[in-house]
C-alpha distance (Angstrom), angle and dihedral (degrees) to the residues before:
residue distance angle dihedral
X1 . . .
X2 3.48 . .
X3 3.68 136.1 .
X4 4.18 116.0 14.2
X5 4.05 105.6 49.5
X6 2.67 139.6 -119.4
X7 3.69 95.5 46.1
X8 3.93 117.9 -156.2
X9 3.88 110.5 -159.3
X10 3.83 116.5 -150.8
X11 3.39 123.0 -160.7
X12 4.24 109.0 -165.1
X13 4.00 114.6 -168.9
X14 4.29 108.4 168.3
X15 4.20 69.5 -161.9
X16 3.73 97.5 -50.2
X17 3.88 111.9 160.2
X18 3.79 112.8 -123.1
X19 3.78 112.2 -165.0
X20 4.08 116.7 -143.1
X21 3.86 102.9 -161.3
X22 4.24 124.0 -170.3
X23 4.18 100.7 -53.6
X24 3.62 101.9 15.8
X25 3.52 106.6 139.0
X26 4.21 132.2 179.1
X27 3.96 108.4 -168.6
X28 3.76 125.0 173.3
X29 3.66 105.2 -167.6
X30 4.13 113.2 174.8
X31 3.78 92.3 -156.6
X32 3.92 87.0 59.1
X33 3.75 87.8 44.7
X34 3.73 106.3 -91.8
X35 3.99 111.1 126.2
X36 3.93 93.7 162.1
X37 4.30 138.3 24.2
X38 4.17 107.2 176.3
X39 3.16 119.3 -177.8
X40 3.88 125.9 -167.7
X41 3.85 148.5 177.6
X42 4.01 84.6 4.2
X43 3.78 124.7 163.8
X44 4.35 92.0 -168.2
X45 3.34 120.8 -173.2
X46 4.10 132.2 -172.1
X47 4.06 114.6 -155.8
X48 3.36 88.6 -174.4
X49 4.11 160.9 37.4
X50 3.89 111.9 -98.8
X51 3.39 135.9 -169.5
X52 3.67 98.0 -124.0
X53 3.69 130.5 14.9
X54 3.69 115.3 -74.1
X55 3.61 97.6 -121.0
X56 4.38 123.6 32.3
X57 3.47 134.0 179.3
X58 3.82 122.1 -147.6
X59 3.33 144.2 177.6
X60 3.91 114.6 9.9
X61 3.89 92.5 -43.7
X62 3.85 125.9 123.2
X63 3.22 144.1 -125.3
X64 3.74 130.8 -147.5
X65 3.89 130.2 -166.0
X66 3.82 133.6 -177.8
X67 3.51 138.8 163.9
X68 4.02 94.8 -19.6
X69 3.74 124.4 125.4
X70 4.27 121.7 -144.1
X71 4.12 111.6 -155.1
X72 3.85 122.8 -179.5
X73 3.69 100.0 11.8
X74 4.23 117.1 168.4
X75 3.28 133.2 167.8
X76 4.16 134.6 178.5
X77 4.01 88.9 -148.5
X78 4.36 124.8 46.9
X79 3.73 115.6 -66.8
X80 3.37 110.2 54.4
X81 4.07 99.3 -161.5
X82 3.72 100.7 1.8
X83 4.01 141.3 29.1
X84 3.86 129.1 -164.1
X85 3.34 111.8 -178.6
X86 4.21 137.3 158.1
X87 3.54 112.8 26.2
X88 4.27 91.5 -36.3
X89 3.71 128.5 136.4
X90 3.58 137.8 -144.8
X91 3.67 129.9 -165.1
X92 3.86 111.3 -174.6
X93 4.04 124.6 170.9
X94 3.80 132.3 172.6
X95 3.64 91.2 15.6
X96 3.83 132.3 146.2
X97 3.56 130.5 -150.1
X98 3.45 119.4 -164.7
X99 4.29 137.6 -173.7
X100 4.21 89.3 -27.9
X101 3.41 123.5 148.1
X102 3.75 142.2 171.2
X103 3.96 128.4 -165.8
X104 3.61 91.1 -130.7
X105 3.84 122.0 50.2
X106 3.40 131.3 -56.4
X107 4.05 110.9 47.5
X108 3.57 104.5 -145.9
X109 4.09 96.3 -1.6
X110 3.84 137.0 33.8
X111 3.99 126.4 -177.4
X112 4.01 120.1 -175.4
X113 3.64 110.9 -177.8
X114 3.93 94.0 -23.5
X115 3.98 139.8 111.5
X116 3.54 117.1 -98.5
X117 3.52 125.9 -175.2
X118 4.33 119.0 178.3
X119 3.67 119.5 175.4
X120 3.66 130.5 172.4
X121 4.29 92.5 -0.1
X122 3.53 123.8 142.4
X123 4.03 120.5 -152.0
X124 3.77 111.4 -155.1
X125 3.94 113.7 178.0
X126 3.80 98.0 -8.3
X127 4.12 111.9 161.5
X128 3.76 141.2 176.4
């Protein structure tokens, strides 16, 4: 984002398919300027291990989820689709999670000293 601040990043699908390949990384740090990353109607799929969870939350900002589905997911630290970390939120509904994993905790989500708020999910295959 760049000029007006904060920036909020949406990310609309009407079921699109949005593929998150080795190093692909969303992060919504509110520090950096990033109060809010939504993501909605999303068919999200990893084609490969990463490092570090595809998508992380920093810093006070927040996270919303609807409708969206996350396939494949794997990560070598905790979280293995999504990380909320430092004050953030998340609110995700009518989610699914499915086969994700992370070598850490958390096998498709990990929170450390944030808000997290899941309604209506279903975790299929979710390890760590």
């Amino acid at each position: 984002c760049t000029g007006i601040w904060p920036c909020r990043l949406q990310i609309l699908g009407d079921d699109a398919a949005l593929a998150l390949g080795p190093g692909a990384r969303l992060s919504c740090d509110k520090l950096n300027g990033c109060s809010l990353l939504s993501l909605q109607a999303l068919h999200m799929t990893c084609t490969g291990p990463m490092s570090e969870p595809p998508v992380s939350i920093s810093s006070g900002a927040r996270v919303a989820m609807v409708h969206s589905t996350v396939s494949g997911c794997s990560s070598l630290t905790s979280g293995g689709f999504l990380r909320v970390s430092a004050g953030s939120s998340a609110s995700i509904s009518s989610c699914t999670f499915d086969k994700t994993h992370s070598s850490g905790s958390g096998g498709a989500i990990v929170s450390d000293n944030s808000i997290l708020e899941i309604s209506q999910c279903t975790f299929r295959q979710c390890t760590a």
